[in-house]
TIDREN-96505 format. One record per residue: x negated, y, z of N, C-alpha, C in turn; residue in one letter. Coordinates in steps of 0.05 Angstrom, whole numbers, padded with zeros to 5 digits, always signed. Example, Ala and Ser with C-alpha at 12.3 -4.5 7.8 and 13.67 -1.06 7.14 Angstrom:
% residues 2
-00264-00114+00156-00246-00090+00156-00264-00066+00156A-00257-00045+00142-00273-00021+00143-00258+00001+00157S
% end
This chain:
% residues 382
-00017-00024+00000+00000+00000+00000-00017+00025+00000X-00011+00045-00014-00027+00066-00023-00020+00080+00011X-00038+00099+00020-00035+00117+00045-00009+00133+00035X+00013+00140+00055+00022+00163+00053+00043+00156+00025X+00038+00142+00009+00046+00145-00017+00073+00152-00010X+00095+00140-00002+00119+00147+00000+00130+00170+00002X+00115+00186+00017+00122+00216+00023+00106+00234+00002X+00094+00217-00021+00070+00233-00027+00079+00251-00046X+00116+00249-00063+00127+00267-00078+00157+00267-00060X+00169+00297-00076+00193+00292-00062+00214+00266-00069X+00212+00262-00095+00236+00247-00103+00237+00222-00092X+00216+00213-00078+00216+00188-00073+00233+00183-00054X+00231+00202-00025+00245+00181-00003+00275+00208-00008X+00276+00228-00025+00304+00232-00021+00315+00213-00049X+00307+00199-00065+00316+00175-00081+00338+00157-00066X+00302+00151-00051+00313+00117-00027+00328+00125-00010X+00333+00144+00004+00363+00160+00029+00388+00165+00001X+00383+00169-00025+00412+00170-00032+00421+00155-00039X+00404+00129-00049+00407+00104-00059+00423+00087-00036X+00408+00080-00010+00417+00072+00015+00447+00078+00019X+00452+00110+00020+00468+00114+00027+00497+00116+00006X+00491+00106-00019+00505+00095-00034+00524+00077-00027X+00498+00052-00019+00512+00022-00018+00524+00027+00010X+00514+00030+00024+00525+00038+00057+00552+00058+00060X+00560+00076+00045+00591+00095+00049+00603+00087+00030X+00596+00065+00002+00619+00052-00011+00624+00023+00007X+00606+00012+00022+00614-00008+00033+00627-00010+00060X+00623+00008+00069+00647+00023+00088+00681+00036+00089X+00675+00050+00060+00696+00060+00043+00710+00031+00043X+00714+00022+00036+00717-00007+00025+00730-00015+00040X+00720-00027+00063+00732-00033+00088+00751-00019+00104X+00748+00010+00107+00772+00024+00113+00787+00023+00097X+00790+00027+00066+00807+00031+00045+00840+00006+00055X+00818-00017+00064+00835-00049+00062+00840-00042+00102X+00838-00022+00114+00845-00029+00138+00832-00044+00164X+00805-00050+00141+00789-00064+00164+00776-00045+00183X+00763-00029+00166+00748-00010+00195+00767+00011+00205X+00769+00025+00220+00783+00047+00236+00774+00074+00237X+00777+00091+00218+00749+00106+00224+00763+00140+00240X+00756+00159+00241+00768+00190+00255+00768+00207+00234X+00764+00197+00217+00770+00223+00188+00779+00207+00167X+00800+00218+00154+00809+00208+00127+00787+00183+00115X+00796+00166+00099+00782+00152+00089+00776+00164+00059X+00794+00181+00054+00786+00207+00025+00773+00227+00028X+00770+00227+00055+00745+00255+00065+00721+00238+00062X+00720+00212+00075+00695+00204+00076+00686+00196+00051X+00701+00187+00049+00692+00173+00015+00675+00207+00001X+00703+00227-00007+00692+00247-00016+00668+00256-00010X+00662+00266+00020+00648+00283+00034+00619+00261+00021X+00621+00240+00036+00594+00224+00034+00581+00224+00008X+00599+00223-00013+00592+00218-00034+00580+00235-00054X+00585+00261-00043+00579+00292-00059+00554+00306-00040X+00553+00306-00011+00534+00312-00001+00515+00295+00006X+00518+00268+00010+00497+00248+00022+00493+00228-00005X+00500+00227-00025+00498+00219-00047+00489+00231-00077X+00503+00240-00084+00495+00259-00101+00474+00289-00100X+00476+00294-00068+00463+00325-00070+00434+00316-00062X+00426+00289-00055+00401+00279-00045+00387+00272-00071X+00410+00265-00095+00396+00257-00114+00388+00282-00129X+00402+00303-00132+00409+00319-00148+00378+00331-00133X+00369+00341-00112+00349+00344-00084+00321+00323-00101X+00323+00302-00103+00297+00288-00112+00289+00290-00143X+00302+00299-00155+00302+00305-00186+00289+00343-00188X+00307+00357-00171+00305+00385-00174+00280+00389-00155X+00275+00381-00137+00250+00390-00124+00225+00374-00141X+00223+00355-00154+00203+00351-00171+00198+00364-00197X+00225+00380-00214+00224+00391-00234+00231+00420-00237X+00241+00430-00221+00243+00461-00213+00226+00481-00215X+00198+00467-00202+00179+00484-00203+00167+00484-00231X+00171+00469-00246+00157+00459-00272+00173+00481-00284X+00201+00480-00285+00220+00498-00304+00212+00519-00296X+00200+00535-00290+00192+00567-00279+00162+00573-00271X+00142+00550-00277+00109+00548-00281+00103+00556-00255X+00121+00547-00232+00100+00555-00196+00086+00528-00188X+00084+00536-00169+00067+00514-00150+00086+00490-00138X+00079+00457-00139+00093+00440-00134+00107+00459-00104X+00128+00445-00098+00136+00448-00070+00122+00431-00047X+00114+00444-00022+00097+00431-00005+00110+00404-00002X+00096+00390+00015+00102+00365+00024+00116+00368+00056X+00112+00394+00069+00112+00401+00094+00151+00407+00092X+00149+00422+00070+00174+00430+00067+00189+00424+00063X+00195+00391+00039+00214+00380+00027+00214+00352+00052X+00198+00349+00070+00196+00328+00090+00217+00345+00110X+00212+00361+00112+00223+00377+00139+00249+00379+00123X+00259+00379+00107+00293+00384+00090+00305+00356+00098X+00285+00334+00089+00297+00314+00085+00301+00305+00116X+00291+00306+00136+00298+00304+00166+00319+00306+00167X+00315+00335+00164+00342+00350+00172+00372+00343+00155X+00369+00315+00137+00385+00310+00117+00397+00279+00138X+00373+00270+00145+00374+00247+00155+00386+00249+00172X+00381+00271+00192+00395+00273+00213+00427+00283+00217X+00431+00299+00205+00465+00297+00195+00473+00279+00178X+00459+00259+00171+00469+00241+00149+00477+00208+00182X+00466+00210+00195+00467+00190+00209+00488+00200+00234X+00482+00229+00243+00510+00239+00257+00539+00233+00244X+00544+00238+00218+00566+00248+00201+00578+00215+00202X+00560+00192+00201+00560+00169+00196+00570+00153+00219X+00560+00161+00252+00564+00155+00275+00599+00170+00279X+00597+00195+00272+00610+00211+00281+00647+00197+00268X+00642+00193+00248+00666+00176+00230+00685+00160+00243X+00666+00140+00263+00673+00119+00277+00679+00132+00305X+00676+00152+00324+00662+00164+00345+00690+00177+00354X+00688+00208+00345+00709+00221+00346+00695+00253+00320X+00716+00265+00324+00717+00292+00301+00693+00309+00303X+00693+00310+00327+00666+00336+00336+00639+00324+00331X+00638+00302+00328+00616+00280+00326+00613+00290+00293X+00627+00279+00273+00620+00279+00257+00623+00310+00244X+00635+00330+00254+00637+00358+00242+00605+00356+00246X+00598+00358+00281+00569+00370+00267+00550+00351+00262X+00560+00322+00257+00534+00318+00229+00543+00330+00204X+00569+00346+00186+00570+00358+00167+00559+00393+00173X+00556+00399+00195+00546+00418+00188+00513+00421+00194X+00498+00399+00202+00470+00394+00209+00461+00392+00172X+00486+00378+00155+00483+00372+00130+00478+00401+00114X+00503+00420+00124+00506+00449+00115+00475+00452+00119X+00464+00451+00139+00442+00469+00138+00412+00471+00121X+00422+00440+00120+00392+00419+00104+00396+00433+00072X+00421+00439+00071+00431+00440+00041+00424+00469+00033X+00429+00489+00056+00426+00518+00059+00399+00524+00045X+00375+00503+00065+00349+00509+00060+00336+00497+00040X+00350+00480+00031+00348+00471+00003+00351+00489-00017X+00382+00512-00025+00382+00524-00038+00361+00543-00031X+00353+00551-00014+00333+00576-00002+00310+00573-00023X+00303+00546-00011+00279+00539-00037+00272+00539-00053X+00302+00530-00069+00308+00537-00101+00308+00560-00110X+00313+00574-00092+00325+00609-00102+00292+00622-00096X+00281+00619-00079+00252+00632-00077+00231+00629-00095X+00238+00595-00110+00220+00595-00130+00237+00610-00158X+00255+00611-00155+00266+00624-00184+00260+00654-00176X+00263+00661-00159+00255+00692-00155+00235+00697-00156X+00209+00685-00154+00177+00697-00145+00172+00682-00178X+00184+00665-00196+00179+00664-00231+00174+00684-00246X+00158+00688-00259+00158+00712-00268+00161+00706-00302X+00168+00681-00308+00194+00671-00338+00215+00684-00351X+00203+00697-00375+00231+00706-00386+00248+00699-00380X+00253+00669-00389+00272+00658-00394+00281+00644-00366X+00302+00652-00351+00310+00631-00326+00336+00623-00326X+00348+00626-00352+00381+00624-00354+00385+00595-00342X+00379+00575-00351+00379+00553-00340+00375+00544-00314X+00365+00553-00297+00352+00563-00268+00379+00573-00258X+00384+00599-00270+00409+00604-00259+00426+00593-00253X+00436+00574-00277+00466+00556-00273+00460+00542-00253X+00437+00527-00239+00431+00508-00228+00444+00517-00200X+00430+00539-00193+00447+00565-00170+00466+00566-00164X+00475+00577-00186+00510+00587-00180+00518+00560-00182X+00512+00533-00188+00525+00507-00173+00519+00503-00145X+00497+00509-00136+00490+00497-00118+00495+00516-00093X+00504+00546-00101+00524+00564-00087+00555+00553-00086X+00571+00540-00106+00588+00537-00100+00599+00505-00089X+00571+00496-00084+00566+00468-00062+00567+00489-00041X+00564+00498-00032+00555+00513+00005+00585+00515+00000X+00596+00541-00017+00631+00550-00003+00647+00523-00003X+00642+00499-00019+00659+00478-00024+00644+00464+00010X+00628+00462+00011+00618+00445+00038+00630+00456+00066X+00629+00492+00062+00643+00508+00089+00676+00498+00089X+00690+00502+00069+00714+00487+00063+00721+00462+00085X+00707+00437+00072+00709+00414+00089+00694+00415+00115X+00677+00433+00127+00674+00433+00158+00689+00441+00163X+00707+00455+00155+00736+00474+00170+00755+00462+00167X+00760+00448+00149+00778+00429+00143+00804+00446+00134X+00792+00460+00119+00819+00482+00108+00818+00477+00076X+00838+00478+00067+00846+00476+00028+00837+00453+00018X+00827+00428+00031+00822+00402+00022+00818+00406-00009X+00842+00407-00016+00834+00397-00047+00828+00425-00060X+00818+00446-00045+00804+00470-00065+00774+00462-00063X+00775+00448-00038+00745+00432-00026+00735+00419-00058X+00750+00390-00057+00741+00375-00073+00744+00387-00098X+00760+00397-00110+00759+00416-00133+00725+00422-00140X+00734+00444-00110+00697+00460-00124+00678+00443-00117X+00671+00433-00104+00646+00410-00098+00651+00387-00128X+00663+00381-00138+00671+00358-00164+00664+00377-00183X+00674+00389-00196+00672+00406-00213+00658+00436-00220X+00655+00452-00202+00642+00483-00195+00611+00469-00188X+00612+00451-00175+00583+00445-00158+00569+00414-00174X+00583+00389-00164+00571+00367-00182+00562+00376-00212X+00585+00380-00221+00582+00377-00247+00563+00400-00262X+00568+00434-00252+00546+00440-00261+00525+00435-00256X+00513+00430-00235+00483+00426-00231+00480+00406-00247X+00493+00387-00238+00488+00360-00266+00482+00360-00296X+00502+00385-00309+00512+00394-00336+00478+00414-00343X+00482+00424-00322+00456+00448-00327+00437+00435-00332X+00422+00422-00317+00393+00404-00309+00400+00382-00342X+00427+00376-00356+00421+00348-00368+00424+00368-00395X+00436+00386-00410+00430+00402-00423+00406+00415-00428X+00392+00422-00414+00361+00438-00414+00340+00408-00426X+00350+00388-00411+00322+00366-00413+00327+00350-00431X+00356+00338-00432+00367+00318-00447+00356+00322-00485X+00358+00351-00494+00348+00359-00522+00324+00365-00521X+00306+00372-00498+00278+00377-00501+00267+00347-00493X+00276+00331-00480+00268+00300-00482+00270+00292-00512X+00285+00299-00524+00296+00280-00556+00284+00308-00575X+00279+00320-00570+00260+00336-00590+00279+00346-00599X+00293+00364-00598+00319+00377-00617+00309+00409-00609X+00304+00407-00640+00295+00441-00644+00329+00456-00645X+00338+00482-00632+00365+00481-00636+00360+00510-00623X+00375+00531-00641+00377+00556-00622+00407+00555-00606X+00386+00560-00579+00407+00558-00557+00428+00575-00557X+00457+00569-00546+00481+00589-00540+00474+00594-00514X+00473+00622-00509+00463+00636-00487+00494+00645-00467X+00508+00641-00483+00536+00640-00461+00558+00617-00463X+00537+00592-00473+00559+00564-00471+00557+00558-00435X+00542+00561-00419+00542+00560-00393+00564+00573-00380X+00566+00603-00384+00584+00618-00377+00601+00609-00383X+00610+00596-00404+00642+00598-00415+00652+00577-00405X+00630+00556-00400+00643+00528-00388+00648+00532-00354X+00633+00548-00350+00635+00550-00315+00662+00572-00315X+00670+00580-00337+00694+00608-00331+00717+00583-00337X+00717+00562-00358+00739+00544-00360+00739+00526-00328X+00713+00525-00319+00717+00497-00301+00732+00518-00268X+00732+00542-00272+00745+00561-00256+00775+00559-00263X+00782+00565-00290+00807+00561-00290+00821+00532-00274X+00808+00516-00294+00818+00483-00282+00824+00483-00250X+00815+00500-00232+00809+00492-00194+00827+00511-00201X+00834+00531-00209+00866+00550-00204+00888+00534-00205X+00884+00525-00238+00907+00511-00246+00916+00492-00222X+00903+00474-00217+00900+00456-00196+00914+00455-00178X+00905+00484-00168+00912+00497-00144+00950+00505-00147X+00955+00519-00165+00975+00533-00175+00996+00505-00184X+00983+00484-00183+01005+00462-00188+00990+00438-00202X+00991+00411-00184+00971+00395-00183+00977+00375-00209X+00945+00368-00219+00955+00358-00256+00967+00387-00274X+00965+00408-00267+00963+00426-00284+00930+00430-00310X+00922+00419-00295+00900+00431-00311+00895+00412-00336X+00906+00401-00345+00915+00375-00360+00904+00409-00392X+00917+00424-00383+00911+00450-00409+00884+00469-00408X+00869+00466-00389+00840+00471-00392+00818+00445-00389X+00835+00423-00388+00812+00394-00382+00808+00388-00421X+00837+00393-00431+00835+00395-00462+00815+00412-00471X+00817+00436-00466+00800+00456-00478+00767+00458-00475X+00760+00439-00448+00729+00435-00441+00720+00409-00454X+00738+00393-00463+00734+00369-00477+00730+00378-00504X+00745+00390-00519+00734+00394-00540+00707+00421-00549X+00709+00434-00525+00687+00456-00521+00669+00446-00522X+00659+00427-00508+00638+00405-00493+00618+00397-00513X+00649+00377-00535+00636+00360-00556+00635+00367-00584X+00640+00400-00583+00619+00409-00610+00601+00416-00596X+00594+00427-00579+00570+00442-00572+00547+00417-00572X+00556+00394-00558+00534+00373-00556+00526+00359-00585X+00546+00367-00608+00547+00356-00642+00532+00374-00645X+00524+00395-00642+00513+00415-00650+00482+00413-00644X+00470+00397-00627+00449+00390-00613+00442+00367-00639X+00451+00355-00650+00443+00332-00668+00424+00315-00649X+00433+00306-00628+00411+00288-00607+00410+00258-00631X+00385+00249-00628+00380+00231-00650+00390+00201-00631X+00410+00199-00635+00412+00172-00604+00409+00147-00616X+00399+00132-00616+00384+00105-00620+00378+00081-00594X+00400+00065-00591+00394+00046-00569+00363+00034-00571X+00346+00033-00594+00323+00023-00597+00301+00033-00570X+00313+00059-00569+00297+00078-00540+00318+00075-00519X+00323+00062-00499+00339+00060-00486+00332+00088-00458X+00300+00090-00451+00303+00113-00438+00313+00135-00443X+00311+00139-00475+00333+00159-00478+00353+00153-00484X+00369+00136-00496+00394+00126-00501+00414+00128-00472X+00413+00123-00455+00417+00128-00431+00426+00162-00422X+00410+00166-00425+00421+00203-00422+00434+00207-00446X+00437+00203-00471+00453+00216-00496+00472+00204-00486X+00477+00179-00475+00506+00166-00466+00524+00180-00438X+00498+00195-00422+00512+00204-00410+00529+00224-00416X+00524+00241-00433+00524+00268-00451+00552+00257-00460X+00556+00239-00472+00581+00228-00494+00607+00222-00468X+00606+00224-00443+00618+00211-00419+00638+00243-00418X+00623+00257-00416+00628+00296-00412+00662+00293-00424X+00659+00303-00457+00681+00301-00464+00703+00288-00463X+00693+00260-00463+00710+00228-00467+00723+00241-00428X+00711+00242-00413+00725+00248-00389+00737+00273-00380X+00742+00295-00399+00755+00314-00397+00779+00301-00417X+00774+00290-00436+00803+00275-00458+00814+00260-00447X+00803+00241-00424+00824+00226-00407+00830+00229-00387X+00826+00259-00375+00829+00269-00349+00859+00286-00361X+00855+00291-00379+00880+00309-00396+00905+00300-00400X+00888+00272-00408+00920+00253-00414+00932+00243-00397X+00920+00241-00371+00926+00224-00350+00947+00244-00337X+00928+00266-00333+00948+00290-00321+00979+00293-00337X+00970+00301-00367+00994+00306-00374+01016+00285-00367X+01013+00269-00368+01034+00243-00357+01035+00241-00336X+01026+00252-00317+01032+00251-00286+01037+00272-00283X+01035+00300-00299+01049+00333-00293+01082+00317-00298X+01084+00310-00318+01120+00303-00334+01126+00273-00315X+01104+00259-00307+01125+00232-00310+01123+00231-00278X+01102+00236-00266+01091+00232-00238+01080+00200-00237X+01062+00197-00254+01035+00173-00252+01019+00182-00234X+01010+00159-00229+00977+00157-00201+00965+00145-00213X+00943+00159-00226+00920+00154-00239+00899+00154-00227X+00897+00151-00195+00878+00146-00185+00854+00171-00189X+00855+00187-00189+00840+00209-00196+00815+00192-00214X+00836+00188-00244+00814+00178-00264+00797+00199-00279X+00815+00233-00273+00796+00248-00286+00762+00251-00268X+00767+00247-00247+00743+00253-00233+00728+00231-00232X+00731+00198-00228+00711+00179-00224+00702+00180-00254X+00722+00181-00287+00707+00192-00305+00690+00205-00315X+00687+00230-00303+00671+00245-00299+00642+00243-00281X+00651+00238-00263+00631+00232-00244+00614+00205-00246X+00621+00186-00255+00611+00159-00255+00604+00163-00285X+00618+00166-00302+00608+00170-00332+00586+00187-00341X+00592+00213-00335+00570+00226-00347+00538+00238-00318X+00552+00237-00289+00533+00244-00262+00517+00215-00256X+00535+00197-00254+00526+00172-00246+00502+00159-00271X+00501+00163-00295+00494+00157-00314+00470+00171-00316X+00482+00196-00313+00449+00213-00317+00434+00218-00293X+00446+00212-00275+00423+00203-00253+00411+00178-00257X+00420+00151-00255+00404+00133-00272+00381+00139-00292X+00389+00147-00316+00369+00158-00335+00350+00181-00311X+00358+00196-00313+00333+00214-00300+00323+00199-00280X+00334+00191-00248+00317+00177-00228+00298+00152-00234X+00307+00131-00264+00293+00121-00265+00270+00122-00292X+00273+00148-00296+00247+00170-00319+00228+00169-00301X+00236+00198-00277+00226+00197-00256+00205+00184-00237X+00218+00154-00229+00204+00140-00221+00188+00127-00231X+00189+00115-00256+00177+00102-00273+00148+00127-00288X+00162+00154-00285+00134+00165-00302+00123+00181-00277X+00121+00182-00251+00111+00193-00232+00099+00173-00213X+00096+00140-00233+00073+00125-00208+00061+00119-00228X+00051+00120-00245+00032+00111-00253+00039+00096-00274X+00059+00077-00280+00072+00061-00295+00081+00079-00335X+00083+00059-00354+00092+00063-00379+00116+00068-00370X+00126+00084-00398+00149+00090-00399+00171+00090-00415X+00168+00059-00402+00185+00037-00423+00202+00020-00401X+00222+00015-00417+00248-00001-00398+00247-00027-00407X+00238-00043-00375+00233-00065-00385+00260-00081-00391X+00261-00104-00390+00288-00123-00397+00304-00123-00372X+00299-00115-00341+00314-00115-00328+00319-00089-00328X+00303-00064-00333+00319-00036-00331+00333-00030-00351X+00335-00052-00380+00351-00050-00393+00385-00051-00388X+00382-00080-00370+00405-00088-00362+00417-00079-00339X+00409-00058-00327+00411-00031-00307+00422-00023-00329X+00412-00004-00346+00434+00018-00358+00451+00000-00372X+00453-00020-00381+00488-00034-00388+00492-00035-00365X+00491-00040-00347+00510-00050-00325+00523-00027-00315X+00510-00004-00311+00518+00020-00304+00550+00028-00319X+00552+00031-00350+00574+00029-00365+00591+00005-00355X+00581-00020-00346+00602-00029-00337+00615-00020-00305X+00607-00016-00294+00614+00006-00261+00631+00024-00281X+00620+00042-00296+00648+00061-00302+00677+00048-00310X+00669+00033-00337+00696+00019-00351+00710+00003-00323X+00703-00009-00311+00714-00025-00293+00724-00008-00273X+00719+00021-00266+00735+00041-00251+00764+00058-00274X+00750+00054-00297+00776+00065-00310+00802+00048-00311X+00790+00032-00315+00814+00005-00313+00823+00007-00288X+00805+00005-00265+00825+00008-00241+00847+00029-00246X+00841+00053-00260+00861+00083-00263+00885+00070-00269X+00875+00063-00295+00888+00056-00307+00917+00034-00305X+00909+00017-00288+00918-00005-00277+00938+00009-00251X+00930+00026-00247+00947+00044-00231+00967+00060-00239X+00965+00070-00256+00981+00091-00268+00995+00074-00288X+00998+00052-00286+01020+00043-00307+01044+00027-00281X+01037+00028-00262+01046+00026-00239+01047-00009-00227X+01018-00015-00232+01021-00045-00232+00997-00050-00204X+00997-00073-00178+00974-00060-00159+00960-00069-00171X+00933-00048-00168+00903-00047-00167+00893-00052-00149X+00896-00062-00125+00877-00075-00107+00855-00089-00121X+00865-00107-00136+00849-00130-00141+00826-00119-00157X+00835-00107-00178+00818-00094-00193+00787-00063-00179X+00812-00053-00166+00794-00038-00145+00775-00045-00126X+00772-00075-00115+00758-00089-00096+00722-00097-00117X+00743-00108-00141+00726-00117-00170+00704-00091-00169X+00715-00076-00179+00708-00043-00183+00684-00036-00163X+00687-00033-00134+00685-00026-00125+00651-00050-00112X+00653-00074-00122+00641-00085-00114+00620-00087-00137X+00625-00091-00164+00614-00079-00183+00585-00063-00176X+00600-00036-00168+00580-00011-00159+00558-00009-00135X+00561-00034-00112+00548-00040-00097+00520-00060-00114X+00532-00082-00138+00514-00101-00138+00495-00078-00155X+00507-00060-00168+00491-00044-00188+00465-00032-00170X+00479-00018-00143+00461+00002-00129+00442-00022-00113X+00449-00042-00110+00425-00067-00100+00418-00075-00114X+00418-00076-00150+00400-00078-00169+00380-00069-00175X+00390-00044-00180+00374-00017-00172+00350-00016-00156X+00365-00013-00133+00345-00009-00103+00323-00032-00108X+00329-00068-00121+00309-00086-00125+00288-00080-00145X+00291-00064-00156+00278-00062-00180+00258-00037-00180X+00271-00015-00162+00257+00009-00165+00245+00019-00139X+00258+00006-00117+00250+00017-00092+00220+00018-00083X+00208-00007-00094+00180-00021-00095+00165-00003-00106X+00172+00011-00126+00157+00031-00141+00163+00060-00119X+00177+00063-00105+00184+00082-00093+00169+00091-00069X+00166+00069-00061+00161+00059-00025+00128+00057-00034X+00114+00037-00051+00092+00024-00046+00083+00039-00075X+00091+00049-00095+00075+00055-00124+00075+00030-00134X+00083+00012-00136+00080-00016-00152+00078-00021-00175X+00070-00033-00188+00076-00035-00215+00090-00049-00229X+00115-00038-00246+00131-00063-00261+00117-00081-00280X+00133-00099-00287+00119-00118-00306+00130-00101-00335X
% end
């Protein structure tokens, strides 16, 4: 084992804490869902909450603190600093966790020990974009104003006020742009696409993804008429990229697929709605695991395992089992749509949801077998 190696970049151990805590709050989820566990907060808070701050923002955290500084030419981020974040991640991540089972006050303040980790996270981000001295930081920006409208969506659920303005902006205002931002900027400069950029397609998608949390708001499955209009927004702008996608490269085939998830999940977030605005279907919030599992879930895969694979030492090439990682991944999504789906025609989905659900665990213990070793020790794949 190399000295130190584990801590020796950021992405590594906030990887392995989002990965962990993957398999650990869907396999909990799970169990409360069916009544087995008992827990002191919604089983849709936890699911939500865990899954956008202790999941996604750790990953979103091991990706951005290794490439942030690169996008604006400063100095890596210390080791002193992204160690001391991630503590402070751990440590509201294991309160929030205790606290579930415990009582309310338990787990408020492991969400707000989380607020804080998250605070100084953006701090970091924002200090290196400010002391850049880069023309260009448009891209930088969007990353921001997501990761600002994670903090108001996070103050939300400590207070436990407007629930679903909560998940609104944290799903859409916050996931998705940071996601959208970071996979736009890299996704065409990975695949070589010479392309003059639209300098207000950012704007216009973050001014639609505002409407959609009104609409929302103003009457639920309304937005069924701006989920249309970002779907087709989406998928000229990304036709317009001419990304050369070729399964023959599967490291990049992987991110172009996530890219193709964007629209396809605003077109069936639309349809779902519209038939549940008129008919009142439960679609299982298929516009959001669409979204989120299709095009977030996907492109974290592709990037965390770029990432890992080109930051120890290793080629950067997917071998036959990281191949069968990114299929399997598309199967975790299809097998959640079908759950929607299987719902909204009004037939139970238990069965299929257990499927689903169990699916996404063997994926993230696939995963964790394959990459953790490279994570933890620098190892080398075959």
């Amino acid at each position: 084992m190399k000295q130190n190696y584990f801590l020796s970049q950021p992405h590594q151990p906030f990887f392995v804490l989002a990965f962990i805590n993957a398999i650990i709050f869907m396999f909990l989820f799970l169990l409360s869902y069916h009544g087995i566990l008992s827990l002191e907060i919604s089983s849709t808070l936890f699911h939500s909450f865990s899954f956008i701050y202790l999941f996604f923002t750790l990953a979103f955290l091991a990706f951005l603190f290794t490439t942030f500084p690169r996008f604006l030419s400063q100095e890596p981020i210390i080791q002193s600093t992204y160690i001391k974040i991630l503590s402070i991640f751990l440590a509201g991540d294991i309160t929030f966790l205790v606290g579930s089972f415990l009582s309310t006050i338990v787990y408020k303040i492991g969400m707000l020990i989380i607020f804080i980790a998250l605070t100084l996270s953006v701090k970091v981000l924002y200090d290196i974009h400010k002391k850049s001295d880069m023309p260009n930081k448009h891209d930088t920006y969007w990353i921001l104003i997501g990761f600002t409208s994670g903090l108001i969506a996070h103050i939300l659920f400590l207070f436990d006020i407007l629930n679903q303005l909560a998940i609104q902006t944290a799903i859409f205002a916050y996931l998705f742009m940071v996601g959208f931002s970071v996979a736009q900027r890299m996704i065409p400069f990975f695949s070589h696409c010479m392309y003059e950029k639209n300098k207000t397609f950012m704007r216009n998608v973050f001014i639609m993804i505002l409407i959609h949390i009104i609409l929302e708001l103003l009457s639920t499955n309304l937005s069924f008429i701006s989920d249309m209009i970002l779907a087709i927004y989406i998928a000229k702008e990304i036709k317009r990229w001419k990304l050369p996608f070729d399964l023959n490269n599967p490291m990049l085939a992987i991110l172009h697929i996530s890219l193709f998830w964007i629209p396809i999940a605003f077109f069936l977030g639309s349809l779902s709605k519209l038939l549940s605005y008129f008919n009142d279907n439960y679609f299982l919030a298929l516009d959001i695991h669409t979204l989120m599992l299709g095009f977030l879930f996907t492109v974290l895969i592709g990037f965390g395992t770029r990432v890992t694979i080109g930051h120890s030492g290793n080629s950067m090439y997917a071998n036959k089992f990281t191949k069968f990682l990114f299929v399997f991944t598309q199967v975790v999504i299809l097998s959640r749509i079908i759950t929607s789906i299987v719902a909204g025609v009004g037939f139970n989905y238990m069965i299929v949801f257990d499927i689903s659900a169990t699916i996404w665990l063997i994926m993230f213990l696939a995963w964790a077998y394959q990459f953790f070793k490279v994570l933890i020790y620098g190892s080398r794949l075959d």
